[in-house]
Backbone as ProteinMPNN parsed JSONL, in Angstrom:
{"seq_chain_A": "XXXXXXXXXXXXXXXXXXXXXXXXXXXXXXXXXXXXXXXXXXXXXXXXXXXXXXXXXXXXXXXXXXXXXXXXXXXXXXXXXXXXXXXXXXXXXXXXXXXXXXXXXXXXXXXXXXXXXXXXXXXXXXXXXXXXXXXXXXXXXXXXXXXXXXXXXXXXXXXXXXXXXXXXXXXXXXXXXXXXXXXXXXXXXX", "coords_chain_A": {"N_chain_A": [[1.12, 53.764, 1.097], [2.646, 53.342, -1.253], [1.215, 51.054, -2.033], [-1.28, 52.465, -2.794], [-0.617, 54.029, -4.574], [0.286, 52.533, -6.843], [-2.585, 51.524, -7.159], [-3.573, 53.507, -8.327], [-1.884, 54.375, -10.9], [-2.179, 51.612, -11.995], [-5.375, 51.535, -12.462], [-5.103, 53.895, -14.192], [-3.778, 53.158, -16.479], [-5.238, 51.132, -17.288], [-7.445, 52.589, -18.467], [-6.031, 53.869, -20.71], [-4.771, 51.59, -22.074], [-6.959, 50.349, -22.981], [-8.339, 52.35, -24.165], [-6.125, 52.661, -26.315], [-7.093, 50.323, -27.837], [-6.899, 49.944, -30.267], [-4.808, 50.236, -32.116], [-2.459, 48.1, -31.224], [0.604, 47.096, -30.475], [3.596, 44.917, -31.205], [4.349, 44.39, -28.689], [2.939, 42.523, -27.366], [3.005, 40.276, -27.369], [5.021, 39.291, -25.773], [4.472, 39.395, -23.359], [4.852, 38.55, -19.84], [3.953, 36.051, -18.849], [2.714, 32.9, -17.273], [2.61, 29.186, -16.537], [1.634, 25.542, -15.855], [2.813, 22.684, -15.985], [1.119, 20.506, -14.965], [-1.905, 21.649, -15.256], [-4.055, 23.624, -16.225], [-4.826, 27.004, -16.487], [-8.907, 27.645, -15.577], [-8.992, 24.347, -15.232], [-9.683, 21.656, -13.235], [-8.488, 21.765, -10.318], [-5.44, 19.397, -9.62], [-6.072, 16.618, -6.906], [-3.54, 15.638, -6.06], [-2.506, 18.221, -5.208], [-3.883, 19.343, -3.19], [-5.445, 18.216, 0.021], [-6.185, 16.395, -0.295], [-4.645, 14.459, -1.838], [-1.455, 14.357, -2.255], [-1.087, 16.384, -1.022], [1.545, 18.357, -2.571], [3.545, 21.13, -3.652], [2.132, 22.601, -6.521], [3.939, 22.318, -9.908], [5.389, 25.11, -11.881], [6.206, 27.143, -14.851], [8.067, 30.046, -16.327], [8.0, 32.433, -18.16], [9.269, 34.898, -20.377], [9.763, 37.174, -18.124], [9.642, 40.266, -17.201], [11.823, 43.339, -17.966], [13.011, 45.734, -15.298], [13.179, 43.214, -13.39], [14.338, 42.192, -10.297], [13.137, 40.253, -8.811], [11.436, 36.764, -8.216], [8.138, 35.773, -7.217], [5.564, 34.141, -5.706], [2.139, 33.665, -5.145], [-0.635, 31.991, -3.419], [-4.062, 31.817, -3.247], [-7.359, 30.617, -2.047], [-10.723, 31.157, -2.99], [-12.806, 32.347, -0.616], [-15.082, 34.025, -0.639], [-16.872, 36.742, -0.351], [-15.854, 38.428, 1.71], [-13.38, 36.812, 2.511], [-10.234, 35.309, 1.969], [-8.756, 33.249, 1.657], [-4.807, 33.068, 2.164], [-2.631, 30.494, 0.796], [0.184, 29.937, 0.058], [3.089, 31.836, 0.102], [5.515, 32.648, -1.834], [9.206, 33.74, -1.977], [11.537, 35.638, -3.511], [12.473, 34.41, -4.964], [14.888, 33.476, -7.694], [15.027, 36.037, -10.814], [15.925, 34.711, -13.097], [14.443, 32.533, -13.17], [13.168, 29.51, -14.754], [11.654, 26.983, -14.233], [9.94, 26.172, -11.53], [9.857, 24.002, -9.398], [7.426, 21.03, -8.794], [6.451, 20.37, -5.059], [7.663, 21.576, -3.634], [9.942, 21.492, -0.283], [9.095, 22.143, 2.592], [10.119, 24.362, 4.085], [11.341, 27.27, 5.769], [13.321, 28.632, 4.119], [14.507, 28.328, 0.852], [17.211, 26.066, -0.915], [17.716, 25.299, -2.829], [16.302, 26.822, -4.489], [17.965, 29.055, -4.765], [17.812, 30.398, -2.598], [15.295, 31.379, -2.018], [12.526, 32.381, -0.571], [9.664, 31.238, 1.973], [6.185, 31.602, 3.148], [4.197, 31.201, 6.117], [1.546, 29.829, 7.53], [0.52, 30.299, 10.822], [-0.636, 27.294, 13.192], [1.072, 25.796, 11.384], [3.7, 24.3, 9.787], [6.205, 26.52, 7.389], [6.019, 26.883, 4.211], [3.845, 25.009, 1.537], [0.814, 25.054, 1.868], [-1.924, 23.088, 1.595], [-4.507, 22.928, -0.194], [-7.602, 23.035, 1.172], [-10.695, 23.125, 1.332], [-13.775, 23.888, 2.286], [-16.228, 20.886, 2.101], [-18.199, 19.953, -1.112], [-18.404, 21.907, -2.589], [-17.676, 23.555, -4.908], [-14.681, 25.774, -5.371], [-13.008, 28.561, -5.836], [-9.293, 28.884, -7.409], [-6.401, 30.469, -7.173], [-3.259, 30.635, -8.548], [-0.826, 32.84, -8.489], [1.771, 34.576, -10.081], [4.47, 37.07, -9.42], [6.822, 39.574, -10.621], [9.009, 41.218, -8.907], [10.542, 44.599, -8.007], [12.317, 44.485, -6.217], [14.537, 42.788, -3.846], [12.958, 41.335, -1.49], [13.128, 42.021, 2.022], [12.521, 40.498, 4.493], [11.777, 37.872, 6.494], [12.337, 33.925, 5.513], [9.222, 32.003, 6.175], [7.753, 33.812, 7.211], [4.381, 35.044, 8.146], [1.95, 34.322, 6.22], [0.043, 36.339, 5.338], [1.122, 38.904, 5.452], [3.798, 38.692, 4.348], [2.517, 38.292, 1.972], [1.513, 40.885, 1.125], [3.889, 42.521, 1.268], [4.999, 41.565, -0.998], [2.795, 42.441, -2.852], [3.577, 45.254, -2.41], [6.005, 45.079, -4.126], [5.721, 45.445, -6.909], [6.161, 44.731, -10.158], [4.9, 43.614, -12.347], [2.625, 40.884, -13.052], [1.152, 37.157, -13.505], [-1.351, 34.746, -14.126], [-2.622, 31.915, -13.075], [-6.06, 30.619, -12.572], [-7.796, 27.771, -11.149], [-10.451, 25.406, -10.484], [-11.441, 23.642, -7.268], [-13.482, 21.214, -5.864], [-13.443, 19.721, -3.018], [-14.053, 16.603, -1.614], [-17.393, 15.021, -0.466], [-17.5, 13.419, 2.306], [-18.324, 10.007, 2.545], [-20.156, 7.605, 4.097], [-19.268, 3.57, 4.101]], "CA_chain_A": [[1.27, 54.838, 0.132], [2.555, 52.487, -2.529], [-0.116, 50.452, -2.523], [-2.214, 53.545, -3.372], [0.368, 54.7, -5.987], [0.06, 51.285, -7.771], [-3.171, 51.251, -7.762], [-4.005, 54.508, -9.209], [-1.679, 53.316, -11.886], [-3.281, 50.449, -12.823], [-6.394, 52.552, -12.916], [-4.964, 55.03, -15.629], [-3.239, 52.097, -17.926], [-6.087, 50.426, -17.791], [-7.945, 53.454, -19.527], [-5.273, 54.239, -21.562], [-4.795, 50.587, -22.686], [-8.553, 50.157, -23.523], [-8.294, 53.499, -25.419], [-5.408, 52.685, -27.945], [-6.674, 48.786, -27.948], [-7.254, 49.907, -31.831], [-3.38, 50.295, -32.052], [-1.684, 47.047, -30.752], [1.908, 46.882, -31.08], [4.099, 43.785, -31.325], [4.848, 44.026, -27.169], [1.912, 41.753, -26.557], [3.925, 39.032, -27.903], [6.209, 39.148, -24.863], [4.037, 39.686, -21.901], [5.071, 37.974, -18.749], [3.462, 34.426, -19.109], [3.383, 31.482, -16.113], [2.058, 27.863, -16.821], [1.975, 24.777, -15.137], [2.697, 20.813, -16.618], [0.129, 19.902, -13.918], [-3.09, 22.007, -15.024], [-4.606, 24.932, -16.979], [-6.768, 28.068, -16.049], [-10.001, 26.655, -15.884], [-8.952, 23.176, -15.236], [-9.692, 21.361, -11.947], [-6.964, 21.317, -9.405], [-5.754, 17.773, -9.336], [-6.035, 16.296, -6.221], [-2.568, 15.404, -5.494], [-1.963, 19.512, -4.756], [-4.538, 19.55, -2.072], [-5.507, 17.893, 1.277], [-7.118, 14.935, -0.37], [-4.103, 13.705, -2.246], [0.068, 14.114, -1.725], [-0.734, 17.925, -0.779], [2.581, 19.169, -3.044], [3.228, 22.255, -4.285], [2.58, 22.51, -7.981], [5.052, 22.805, -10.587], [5.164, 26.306, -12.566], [6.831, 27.705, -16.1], [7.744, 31.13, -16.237], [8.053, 33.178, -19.898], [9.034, 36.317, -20.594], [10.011, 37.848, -17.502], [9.878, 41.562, -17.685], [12.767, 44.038, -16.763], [14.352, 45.529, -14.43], [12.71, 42.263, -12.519], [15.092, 41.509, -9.314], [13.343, 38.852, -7.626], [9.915, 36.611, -8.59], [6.963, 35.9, -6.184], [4.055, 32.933, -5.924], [1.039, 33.854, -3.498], [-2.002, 30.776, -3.424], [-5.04, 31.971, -2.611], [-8.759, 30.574, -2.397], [-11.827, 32.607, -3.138], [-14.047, 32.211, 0.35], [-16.006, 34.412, -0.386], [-16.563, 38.521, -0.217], [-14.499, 38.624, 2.654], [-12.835, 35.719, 3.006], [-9.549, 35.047, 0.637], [-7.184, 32.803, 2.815], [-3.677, 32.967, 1.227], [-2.423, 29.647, 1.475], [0.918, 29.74, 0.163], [3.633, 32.511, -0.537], [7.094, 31.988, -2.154], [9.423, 35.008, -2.767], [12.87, 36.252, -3.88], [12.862, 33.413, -6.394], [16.37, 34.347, -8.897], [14.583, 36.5, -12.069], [16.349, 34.005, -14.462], [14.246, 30.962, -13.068], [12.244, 29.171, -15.826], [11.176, 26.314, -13.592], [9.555, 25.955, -10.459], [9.419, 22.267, -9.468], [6.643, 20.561, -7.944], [6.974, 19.531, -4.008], [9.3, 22.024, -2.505], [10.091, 21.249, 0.804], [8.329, 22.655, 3.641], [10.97, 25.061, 4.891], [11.765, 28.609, 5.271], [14.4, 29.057, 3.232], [14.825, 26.954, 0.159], [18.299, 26.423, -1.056], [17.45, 24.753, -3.634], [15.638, 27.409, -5.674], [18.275, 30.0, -5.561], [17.596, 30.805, -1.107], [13.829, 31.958, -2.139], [11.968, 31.622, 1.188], [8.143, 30.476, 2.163], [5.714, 31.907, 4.568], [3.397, 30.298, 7.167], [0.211, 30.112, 8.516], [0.637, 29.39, 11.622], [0.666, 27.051, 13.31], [1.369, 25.376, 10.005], [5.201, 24.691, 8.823], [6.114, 27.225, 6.433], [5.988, 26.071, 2.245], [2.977, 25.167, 0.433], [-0.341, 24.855, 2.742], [-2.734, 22.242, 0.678], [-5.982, 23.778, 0.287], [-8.714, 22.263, 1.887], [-11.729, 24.191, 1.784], [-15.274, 22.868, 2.693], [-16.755, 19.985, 1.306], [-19.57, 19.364, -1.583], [-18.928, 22.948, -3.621], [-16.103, 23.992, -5.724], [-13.747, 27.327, -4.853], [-11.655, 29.075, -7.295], [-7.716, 29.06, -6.547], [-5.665, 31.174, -7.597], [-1.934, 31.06, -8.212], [-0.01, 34.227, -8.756], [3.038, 34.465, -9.908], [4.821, 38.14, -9.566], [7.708, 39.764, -11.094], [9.236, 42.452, -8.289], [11.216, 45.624, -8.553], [14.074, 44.374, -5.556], [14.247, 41.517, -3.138], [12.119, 41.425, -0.459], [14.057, 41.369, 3.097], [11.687, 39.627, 5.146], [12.324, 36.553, 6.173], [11.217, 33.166, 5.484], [8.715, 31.686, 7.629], [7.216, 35.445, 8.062], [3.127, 34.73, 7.979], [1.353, 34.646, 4.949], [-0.882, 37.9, 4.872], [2.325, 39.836, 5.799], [4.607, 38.342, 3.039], [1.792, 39.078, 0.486], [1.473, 42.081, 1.421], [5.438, 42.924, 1.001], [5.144, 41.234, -2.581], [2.577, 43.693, -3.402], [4.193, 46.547, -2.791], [7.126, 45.461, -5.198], [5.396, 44.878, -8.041], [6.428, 45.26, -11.45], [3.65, 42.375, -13.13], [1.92, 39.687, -12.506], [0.271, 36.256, -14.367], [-2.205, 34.117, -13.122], [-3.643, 30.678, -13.001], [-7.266, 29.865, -11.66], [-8.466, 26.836, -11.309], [-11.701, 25.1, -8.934], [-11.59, 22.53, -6.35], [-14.124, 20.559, -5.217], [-13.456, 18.97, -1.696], [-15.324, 15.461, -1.902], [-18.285, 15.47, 0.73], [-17.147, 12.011, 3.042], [-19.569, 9.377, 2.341], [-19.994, 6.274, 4.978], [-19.865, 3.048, 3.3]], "C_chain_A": [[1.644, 54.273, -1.237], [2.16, 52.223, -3.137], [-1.399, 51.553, -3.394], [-1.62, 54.001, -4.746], [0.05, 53.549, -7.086], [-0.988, 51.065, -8.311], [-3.907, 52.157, -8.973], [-3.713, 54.257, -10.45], [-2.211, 52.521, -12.391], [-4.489, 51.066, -13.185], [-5.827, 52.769, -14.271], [-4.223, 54.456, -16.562], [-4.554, 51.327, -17.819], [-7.648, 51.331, -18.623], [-7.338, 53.867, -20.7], [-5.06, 52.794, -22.454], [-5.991, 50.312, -23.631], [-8.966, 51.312, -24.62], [-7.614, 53.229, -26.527], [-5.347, 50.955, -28.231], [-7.009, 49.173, -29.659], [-5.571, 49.528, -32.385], [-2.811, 49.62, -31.036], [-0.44, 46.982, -31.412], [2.312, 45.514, -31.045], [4.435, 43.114, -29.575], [3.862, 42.921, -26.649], [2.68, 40.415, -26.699], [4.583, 38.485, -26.721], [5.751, 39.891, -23.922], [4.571, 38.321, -20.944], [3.848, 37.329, -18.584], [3.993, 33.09, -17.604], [2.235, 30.12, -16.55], [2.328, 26.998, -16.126], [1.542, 23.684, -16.234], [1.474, 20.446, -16.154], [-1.45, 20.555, -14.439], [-3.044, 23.341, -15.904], [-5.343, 25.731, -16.435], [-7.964, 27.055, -16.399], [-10.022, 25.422, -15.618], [-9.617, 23.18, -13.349], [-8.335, 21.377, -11.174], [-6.873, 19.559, -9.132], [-5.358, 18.046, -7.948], [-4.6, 16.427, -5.167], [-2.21, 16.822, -4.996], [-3.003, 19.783, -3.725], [-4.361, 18.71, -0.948], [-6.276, 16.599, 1.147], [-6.079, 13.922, -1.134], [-2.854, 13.991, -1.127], [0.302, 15.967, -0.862], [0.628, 18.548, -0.838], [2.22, 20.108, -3.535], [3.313, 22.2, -5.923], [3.228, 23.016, -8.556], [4.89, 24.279, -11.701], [6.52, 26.271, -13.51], [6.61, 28.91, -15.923], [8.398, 31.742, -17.414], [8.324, 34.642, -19.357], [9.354, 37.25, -19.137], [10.387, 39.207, -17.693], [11.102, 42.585, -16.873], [12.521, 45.228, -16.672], [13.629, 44.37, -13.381], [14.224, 42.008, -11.401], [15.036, 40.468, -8.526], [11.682, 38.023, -8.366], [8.852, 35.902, -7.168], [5.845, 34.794, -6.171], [3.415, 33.515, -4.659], [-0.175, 32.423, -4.466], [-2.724, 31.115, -2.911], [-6.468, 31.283, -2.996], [-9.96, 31.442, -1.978], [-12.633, 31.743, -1.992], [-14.971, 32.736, 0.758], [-15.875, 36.282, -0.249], [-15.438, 38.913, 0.601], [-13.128, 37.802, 3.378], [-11.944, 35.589, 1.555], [-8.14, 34.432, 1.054], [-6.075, 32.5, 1.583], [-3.24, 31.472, 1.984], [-0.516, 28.587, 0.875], [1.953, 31.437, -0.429], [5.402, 31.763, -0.754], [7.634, 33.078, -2.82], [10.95, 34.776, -2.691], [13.341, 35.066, -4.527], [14.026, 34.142, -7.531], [15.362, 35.015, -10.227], [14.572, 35.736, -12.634], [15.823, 32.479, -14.285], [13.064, 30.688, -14.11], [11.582, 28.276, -14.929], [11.022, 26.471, -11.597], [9.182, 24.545, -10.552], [8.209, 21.798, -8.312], [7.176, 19.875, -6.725], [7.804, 20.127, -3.78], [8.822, 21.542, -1.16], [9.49, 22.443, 1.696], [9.279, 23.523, 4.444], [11.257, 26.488, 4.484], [12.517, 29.274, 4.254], [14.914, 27.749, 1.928], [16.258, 27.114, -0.862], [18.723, 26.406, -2.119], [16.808, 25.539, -5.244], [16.331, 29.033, -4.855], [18.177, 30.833, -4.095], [16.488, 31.323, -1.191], [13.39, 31.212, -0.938], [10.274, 31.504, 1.181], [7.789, 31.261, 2.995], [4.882, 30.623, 4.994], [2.324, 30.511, 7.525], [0.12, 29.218, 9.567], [-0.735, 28.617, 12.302], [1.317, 25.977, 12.626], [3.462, 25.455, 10.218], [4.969, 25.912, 7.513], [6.348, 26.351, 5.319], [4.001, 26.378, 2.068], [1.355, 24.504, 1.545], [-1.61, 23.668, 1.913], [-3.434, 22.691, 0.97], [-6.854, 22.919, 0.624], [-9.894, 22.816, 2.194], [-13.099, 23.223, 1.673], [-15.772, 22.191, 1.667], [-17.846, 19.983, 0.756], [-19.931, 20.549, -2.645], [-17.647, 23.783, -4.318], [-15.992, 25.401, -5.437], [-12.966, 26.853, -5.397], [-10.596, 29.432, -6.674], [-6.992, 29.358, -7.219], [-4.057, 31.491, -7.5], [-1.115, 32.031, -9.06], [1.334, 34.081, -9.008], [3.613, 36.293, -10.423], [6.061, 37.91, -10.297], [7.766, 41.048, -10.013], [10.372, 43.193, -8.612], [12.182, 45.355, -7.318], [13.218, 43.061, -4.535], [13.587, 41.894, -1.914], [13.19, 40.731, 0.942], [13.048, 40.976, 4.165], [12.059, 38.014, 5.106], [11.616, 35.557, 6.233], [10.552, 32.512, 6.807], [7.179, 33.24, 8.173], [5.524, 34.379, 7.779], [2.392, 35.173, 6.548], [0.805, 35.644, 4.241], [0.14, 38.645, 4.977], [3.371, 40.083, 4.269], [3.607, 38.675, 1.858], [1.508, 40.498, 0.188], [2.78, 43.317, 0.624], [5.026, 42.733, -0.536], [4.225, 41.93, -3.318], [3.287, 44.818, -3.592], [5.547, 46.493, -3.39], [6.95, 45.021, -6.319], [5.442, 44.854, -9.092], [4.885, 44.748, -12.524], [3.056, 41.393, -12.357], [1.021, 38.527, -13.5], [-0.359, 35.184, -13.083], [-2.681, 33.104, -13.56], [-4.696, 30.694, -12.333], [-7.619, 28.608, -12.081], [-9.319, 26.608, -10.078], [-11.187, 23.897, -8.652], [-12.661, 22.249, -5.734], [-13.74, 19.653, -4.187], [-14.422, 18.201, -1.185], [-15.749, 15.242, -0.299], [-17.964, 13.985, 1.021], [-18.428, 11.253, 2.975], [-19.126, 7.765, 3.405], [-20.629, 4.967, 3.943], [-20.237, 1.877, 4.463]], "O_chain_A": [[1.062, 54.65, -2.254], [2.167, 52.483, -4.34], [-2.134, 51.297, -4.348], [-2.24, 54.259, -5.778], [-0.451, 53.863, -8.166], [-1.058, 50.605, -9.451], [-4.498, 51.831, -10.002], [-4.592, 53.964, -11.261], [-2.832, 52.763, -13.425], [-4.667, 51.137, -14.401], [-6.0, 52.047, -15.253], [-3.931, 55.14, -17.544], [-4.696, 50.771, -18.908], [-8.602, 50.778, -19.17], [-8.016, 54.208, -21.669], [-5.214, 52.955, -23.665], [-5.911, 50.096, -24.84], [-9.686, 51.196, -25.612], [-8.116, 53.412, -27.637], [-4.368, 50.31, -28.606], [-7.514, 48.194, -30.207], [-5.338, 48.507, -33.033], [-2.58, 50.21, -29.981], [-0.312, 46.846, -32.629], [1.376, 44.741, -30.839], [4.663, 41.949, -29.249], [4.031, 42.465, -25.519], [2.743, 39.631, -25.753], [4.719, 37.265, -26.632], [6.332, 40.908, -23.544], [4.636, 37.194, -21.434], [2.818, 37.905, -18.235], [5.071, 32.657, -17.197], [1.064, 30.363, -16.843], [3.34, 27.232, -15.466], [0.576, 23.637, -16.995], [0.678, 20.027, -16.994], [-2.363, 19.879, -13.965], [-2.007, 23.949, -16.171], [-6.412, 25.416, -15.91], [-8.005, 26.083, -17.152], [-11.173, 24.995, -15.696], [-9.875, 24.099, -12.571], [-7.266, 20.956, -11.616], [-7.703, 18.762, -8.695], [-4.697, 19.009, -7.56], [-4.485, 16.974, -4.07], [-1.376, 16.681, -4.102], [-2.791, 20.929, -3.327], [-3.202, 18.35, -0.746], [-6.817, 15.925, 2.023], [-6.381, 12.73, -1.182], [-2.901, 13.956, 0.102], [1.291, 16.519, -0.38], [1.114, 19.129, 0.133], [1.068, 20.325, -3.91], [4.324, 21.839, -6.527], [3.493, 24.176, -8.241], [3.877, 24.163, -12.391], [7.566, 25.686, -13.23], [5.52, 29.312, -15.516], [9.573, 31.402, -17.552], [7.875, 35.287, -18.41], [8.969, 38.397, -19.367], [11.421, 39.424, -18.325], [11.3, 42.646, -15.66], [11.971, 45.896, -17.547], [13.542, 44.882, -12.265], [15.212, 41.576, -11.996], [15.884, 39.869, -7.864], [10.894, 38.748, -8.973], [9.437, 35.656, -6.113], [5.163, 34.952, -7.183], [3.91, 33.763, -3.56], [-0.344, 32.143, -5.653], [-2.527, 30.945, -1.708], [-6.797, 31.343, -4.181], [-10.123, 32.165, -0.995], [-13.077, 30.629, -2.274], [-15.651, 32.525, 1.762], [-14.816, 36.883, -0.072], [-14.41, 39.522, 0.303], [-12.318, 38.042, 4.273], [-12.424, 35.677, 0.425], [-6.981, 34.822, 0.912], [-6.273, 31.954, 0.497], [-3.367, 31.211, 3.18], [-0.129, 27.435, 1.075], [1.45, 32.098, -1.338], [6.09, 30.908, -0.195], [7.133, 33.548, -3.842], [11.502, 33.932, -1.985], [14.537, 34.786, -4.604], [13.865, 35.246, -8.052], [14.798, 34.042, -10.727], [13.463, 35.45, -13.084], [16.307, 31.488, -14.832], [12.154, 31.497, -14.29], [10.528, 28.842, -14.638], [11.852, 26.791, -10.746], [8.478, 23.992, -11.397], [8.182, 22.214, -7.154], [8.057, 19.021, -6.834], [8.897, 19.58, -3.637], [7.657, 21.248, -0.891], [9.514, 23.612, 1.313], [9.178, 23.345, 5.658], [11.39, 26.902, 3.332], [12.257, 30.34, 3.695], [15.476, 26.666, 2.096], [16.405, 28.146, -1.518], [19.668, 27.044, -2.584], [16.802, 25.167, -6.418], [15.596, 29.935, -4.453], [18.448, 32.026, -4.235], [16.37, 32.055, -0.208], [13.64, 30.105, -0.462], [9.738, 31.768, 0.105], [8.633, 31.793, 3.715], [4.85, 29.496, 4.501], [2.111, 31.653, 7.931], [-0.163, 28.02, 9.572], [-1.834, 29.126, 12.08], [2.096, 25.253, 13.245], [4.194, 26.354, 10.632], [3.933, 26.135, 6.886], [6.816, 25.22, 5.447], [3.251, 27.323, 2.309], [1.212, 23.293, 1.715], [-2.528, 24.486, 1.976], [-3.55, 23.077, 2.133], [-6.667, 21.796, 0.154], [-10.151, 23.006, 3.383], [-13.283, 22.147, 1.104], [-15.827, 22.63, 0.518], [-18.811, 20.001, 1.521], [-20.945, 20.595, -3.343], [-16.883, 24.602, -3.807], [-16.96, 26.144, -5.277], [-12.398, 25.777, -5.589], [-10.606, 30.109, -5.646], [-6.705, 28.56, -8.111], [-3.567, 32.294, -6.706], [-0.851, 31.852, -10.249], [2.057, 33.49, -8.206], [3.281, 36.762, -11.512], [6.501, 36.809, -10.627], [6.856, 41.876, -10.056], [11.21, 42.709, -9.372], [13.091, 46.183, -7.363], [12.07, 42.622, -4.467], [13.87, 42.989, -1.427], [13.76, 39.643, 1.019], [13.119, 41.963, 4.898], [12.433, 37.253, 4.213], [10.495, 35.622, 6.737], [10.985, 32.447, 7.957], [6.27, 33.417, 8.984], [5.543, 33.238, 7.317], [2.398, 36.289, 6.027], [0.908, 35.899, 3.041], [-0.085, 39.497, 4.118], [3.593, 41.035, 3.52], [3.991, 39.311, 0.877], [1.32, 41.037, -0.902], [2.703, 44.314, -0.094], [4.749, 43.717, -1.223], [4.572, 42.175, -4.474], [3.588, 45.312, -4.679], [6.286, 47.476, -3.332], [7.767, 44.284, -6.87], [4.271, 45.022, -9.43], [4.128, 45.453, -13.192], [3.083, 41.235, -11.136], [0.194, 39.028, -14.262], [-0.093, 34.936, -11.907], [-3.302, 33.252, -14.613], [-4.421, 30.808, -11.139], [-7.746, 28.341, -13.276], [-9.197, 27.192, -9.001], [-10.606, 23.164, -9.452], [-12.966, 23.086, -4.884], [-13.711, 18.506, -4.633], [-15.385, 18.6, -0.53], [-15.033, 15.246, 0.703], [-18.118, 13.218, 0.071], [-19.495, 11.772, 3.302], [-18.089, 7.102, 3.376], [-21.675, 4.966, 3.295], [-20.949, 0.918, 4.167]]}, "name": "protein", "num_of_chains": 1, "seq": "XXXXXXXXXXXXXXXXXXXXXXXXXXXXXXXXXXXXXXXXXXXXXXXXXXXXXXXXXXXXXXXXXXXXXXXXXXXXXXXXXXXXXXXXXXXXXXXXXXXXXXXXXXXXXXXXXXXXXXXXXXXXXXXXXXXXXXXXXXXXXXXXXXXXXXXXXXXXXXXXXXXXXXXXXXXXXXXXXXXXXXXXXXXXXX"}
């Protein structure tokens, strides 16, 4: 029911936005912004964040956080296609007031380290940051999300990936986004 509520929403700001884009105020200035040291929209994913290098999680910057924000959110997904969109990492109830996300969290439910924000899993995977690995010889677009939610999510870490993204939808205040492609090099015998 949320989910439906939200999206209608988005619907009717995104007519209403497109209607008074003649009249831009100064708020654009201070939209909820995420970046990474490691890479740009559009860039390639380096290596080392997949299944061909150190498969860590990459490091994120987060701007502008919008309020009443209570908790923040990462989902990783790659595009496989119409129906295919394996999530392959979530990370939630991150503190509001975090500017950094560091590359290479640890592979564990609960991280203590960033504030008790917890991980899901695909099992039968450890929970954290899944390295993507998607078929070899044709680049797929990957997408990391970073939310801003309206209260903490009580789920705990470890829960399964589609589940936990799920939750972090339905508390959604915003959202920014990185894409970048990966190519997964086709094994060559020498």
């Amino acid at each position: 029911m949320r989910r439906r509520h939200l999206l209608q929403t988005l619907g009717a700001s995104a007519l209403v936005g497109s209607a008074g884009c003649a009249e831009q105020s100064d708020d654009t200035t201070s939209a909820f912004e995420v970046s990474s040291p490691a890479f740009s929209s559009g860039d390639e994913l380096p290596a080392r964040f997949t299944c061909d290098g150190d498969g860590v999680s990459p490091p994120f910057v987060i701007e502008r956080v919008p309020e009443p924000t209570a908790a923040l959110a990462i989902t990783a997904e790659y595009d496989g296609g119409v129906f295919s969109q394996p999530v392959f990492w979530t990370l939630w109830n991150v503190p509001p007031e975090t500017e950094r996300i560091p590359a290479g969290l640890p592979r564990e439910p609960t991280l203590d380290t960033l504030g008790g924000a917890r991980q899901g899993t695909q099992p039968p995977n450890e929970p954290g940051y899944e390295p993507p690995c998607p078929p070899a010889g044709q680049p797929y677009e990957h997408r990391f999300q970073v939310f801003a939610l309206d209260e903490m999510l009580s789920i705990e870490g470890g829960t399964e990936q589609e589940q936990a993204s799920e939750a972090i939808a339905n508390a959604l205040i915003a959202s920014a986004r990185i894409t970048v492609d990966y190519t997964h090099p086709v094994a060559t015998d020498s």
